[in-house]
DSSP file (Angstrom, degrees, kcal/mol; ACC not computed):
  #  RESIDUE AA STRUCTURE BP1 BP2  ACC     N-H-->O    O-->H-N    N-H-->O    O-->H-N    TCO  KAPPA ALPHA  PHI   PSI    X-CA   Y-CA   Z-CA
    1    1 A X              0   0    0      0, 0.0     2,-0.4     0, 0.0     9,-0.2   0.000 360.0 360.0 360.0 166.5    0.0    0.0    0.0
    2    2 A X  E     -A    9   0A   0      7,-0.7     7,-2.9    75,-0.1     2,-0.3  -0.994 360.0-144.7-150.0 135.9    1.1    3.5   -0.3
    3    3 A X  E     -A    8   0A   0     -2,-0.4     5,-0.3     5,-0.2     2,-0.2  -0.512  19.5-176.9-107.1 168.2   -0.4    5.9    2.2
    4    4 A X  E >   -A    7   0A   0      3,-1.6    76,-4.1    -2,-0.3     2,-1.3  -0.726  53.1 -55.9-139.1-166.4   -1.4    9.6    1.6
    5    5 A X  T 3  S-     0   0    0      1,-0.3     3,-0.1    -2,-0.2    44,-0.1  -0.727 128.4 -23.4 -79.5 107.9   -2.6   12.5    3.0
    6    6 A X  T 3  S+     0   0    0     -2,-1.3    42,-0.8     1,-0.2    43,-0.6   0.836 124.2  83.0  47.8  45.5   -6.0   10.5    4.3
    7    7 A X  E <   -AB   4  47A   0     -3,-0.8    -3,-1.6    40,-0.2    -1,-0.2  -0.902  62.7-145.7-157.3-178.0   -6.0    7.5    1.7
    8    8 A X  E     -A    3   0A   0     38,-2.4     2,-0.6    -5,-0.3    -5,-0.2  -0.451  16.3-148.4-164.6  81.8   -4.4    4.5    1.4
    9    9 A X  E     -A    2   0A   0     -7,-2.9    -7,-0.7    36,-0.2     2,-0.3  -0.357  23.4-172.1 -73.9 115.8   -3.6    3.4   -2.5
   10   10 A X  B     +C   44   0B   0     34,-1.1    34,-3.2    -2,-0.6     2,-0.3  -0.809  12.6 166.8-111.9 148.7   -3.8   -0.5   -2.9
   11   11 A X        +     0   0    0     -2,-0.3     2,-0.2    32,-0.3    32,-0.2  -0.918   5.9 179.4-162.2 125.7   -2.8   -2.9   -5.9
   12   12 A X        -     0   0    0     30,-0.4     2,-0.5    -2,-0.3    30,-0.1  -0.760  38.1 -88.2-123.3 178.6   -2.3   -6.5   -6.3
   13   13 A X        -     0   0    0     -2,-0.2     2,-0.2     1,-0.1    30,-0.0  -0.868  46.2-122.1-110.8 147.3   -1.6   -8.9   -8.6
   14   14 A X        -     0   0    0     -2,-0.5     2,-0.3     1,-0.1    -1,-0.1  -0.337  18.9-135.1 -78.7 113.6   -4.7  -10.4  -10.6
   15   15 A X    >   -     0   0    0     -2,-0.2     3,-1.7     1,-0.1    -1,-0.1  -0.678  32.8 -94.2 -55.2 125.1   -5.4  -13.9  -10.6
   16   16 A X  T 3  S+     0   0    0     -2,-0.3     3,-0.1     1,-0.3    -1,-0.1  -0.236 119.0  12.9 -66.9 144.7   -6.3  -15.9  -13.8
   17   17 A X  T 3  S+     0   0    0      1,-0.3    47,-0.8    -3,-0.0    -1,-0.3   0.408  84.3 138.1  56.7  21.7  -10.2  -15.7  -13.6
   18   18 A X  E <   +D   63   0C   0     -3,-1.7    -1,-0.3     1,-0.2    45,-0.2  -0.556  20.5 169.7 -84.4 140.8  -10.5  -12.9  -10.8
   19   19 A X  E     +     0   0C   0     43,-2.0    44,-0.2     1,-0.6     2,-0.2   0.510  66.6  13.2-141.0 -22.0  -13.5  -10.8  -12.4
   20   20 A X  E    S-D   62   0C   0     42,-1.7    42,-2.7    22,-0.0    -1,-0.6  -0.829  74.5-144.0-117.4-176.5  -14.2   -8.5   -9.3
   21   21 A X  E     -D   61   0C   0     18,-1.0     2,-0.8    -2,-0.2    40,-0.3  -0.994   6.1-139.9-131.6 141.4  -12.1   -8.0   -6.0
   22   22 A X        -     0   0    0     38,-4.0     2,-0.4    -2,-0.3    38,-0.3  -0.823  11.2-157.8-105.0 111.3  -13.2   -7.5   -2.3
   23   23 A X  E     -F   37   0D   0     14,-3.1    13,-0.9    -2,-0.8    14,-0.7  -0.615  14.5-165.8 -91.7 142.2  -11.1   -4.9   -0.5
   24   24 A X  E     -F   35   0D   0     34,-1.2    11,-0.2    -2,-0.4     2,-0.1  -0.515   7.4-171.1-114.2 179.2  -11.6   -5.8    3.2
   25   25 A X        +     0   0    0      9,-0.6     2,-0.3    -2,-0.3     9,-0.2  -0.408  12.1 164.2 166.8 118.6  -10.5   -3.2    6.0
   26   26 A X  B     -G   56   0E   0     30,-1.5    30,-2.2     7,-0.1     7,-0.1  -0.659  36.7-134.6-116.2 166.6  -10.0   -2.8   10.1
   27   27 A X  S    S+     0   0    0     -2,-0.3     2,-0.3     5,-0.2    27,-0.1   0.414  94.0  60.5 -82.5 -16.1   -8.5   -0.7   12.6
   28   28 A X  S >  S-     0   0    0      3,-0.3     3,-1.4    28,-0.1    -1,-0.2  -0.977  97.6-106.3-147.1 121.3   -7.1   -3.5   14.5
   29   29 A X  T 3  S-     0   0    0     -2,-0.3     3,-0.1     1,-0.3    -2,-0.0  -0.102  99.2  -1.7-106.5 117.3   -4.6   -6.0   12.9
   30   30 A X  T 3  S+     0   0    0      1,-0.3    -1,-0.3    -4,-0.0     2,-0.3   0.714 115.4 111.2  77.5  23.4   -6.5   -9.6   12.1
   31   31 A X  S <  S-     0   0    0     -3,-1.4    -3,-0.3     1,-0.1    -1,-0.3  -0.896  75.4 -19.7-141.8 152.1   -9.3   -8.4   13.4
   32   32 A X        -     0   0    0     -2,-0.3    -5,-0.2    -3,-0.1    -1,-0.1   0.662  68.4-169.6  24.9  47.0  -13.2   -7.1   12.4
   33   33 A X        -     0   0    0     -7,-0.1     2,-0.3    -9,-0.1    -7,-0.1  -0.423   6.1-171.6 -55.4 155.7  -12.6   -6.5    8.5
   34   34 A X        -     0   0    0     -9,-0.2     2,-0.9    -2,-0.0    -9,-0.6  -0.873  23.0-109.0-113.5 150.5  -15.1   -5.0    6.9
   35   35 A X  E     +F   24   0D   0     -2,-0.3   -11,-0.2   -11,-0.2     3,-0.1  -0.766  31.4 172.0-103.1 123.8  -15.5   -4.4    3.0
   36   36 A X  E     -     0   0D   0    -13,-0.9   -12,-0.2    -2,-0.9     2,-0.1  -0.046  61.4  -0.3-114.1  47.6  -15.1   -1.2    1.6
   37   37 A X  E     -F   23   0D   0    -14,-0.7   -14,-3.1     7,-0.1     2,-0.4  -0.438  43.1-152.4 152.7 150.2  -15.1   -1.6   -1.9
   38   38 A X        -     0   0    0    -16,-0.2   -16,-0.2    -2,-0.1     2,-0.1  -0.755  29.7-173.1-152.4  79.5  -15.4   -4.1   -4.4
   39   39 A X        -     0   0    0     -2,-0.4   -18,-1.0     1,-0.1     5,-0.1  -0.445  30.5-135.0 -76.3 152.5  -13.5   -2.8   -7.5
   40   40 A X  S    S+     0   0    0    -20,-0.2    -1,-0.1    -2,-0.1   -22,-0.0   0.568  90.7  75.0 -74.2  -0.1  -13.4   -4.5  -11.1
   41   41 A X  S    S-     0   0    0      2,-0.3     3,-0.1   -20,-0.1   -30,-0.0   0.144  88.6-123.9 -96.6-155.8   -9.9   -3.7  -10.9
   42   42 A X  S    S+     0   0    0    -32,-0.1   -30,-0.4   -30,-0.1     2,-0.3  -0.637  93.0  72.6-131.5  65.5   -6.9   -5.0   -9.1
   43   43 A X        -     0   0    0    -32,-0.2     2,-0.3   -30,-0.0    -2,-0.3  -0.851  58.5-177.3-167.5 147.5   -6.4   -2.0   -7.8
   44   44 A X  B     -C   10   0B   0    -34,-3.2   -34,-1.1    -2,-0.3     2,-0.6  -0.870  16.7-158.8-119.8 144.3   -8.1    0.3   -4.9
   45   45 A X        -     0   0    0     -2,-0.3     2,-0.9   -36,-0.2   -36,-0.2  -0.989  17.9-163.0-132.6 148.8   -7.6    4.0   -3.4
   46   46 A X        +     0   0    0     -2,-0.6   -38,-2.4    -9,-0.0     2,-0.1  -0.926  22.9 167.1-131.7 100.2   -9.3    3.8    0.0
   47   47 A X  B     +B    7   0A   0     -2,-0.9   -40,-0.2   -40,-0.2   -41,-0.1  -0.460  41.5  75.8-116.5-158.5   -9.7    7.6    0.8
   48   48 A X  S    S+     0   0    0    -42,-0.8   -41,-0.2    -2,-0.1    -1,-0.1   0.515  75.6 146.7 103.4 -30.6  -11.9    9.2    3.6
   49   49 A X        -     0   0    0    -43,-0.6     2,-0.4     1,-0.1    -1,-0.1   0.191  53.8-100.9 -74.3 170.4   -9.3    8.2    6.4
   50   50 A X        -     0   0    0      4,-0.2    29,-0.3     1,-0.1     3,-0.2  -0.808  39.0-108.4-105.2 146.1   -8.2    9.3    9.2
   51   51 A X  S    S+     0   0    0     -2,-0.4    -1,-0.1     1,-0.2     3,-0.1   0.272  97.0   6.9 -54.6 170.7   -4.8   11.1    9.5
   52   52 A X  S    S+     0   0    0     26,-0.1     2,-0.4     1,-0.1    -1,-0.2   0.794 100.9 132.7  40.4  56.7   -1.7    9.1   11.4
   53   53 A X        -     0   0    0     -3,-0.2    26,-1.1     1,-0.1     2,-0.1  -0.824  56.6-131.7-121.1 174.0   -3.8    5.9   11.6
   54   54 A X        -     0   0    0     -2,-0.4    25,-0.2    24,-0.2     2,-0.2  -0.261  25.3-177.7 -96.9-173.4   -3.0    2.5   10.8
   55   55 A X        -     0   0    0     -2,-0.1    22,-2.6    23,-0.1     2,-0.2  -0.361  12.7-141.7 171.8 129.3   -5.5    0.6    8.7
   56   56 A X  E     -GH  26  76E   0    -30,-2.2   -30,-1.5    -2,-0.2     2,-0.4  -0.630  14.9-153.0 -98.5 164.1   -5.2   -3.2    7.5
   57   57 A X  E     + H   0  75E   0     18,-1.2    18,-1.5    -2,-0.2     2,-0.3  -0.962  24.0 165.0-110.2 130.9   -6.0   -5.0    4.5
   58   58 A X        -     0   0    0     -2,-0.4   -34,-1.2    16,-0.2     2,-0.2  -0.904  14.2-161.8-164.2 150.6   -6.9   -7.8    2.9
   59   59 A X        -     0   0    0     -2,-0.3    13,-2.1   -36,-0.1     2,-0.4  -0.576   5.7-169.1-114.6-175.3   -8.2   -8.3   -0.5
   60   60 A X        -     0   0    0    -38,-0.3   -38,-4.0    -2,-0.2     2,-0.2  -0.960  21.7-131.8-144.3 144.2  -10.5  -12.1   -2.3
   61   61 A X  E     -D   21   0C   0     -2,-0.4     8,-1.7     9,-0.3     2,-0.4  -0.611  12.4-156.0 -71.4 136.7  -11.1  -12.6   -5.7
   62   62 A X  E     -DE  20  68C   0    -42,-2.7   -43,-2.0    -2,-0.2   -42,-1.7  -0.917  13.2-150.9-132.9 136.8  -14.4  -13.5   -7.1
   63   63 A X  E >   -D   18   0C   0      4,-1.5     3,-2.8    -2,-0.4   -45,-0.2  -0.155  40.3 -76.7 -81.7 165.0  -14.6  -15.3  -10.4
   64   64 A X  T 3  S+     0   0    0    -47,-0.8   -46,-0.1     1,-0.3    -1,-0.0   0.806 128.6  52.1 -20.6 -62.6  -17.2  -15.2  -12.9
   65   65 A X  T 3  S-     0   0    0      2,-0.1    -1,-0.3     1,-0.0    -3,-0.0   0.419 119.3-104.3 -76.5   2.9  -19.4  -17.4  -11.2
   66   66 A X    <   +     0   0    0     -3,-2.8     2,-0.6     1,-0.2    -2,-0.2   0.743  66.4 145.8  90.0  46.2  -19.2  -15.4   -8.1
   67   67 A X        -     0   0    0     -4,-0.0    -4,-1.5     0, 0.0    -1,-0.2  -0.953  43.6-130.5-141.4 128.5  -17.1  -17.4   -5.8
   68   68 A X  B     -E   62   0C   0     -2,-0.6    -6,-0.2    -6,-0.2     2,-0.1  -0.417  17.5-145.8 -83.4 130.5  -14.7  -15.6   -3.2
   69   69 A X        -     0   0    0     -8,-1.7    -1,-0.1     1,-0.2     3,-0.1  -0.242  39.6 -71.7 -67.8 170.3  -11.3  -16.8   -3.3
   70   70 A X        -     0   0    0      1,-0.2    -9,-0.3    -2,-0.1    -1,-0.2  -0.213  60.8 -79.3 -62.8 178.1   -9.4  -16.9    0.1
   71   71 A X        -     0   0    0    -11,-0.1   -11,-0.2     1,-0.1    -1,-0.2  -0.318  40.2-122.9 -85.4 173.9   -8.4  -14.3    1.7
   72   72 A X        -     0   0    0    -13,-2.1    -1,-0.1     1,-0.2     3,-0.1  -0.271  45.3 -84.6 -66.0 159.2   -4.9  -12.3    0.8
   73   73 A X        -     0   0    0      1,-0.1     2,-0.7   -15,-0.0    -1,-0.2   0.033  57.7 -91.7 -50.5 178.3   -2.1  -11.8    3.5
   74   74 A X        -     0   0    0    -16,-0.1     2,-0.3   -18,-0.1   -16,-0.2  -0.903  45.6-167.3-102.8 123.6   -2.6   -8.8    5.8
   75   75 A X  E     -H   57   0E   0    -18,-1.5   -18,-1.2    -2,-0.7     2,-0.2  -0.980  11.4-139.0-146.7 166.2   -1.2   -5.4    5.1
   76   76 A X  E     +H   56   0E   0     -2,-0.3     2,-0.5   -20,-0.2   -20,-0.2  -0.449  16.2 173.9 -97.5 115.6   -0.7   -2.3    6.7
   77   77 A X        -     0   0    0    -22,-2.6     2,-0.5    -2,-0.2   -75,-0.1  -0.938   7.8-168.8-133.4 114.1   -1.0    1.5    5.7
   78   78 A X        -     0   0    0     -2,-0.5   -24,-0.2   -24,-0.1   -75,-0.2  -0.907  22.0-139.7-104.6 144.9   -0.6    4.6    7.9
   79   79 A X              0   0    0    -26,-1.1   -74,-0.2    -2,-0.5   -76,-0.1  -0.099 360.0 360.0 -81.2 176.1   -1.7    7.5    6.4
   80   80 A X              0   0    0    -76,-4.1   -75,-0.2   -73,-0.2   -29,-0.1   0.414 360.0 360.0-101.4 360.0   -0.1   10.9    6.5
């Protein structure tokens, strides 16, 4: 991730047959994701945030037929 002034720009790499993505996101490391956004891309900018915070990630694939890969490792973005 690459953090900004109250964002957090995310990008992975696409899986053969990923056709939407689910960007997950907490406050507290492995703990209560949530989804905020479910781009066609493999890529996110997760703005809105609050300054000097932490905020984790993890992202799933969903294929064609709609079926959520697992999830991604966990990572980490503090903002500016």
């Amino acid at each position: 991730p690459t953090p900004g002034d109250d964002s957090c720009s995310l990008s992975w790499t696409a899986p053969a047959g990923a056709s939407t993505y689910s960007v997950y996101r907490s406050t507290t490391s492995n703990r209560e994701y949530a989804v905020v956004a479910t781009p066609g891309t493999n890529s996110h900018n997760d703005t809105g945030l609050a300054d000097a915070t932490t905020y984790y990630y993890r992202i799933s694939a969903d294929d064609a037929g709609g079926i959520e890969s697992m999830w991604s490792a966990e990572v980490s973005c503090l903002t500016t």
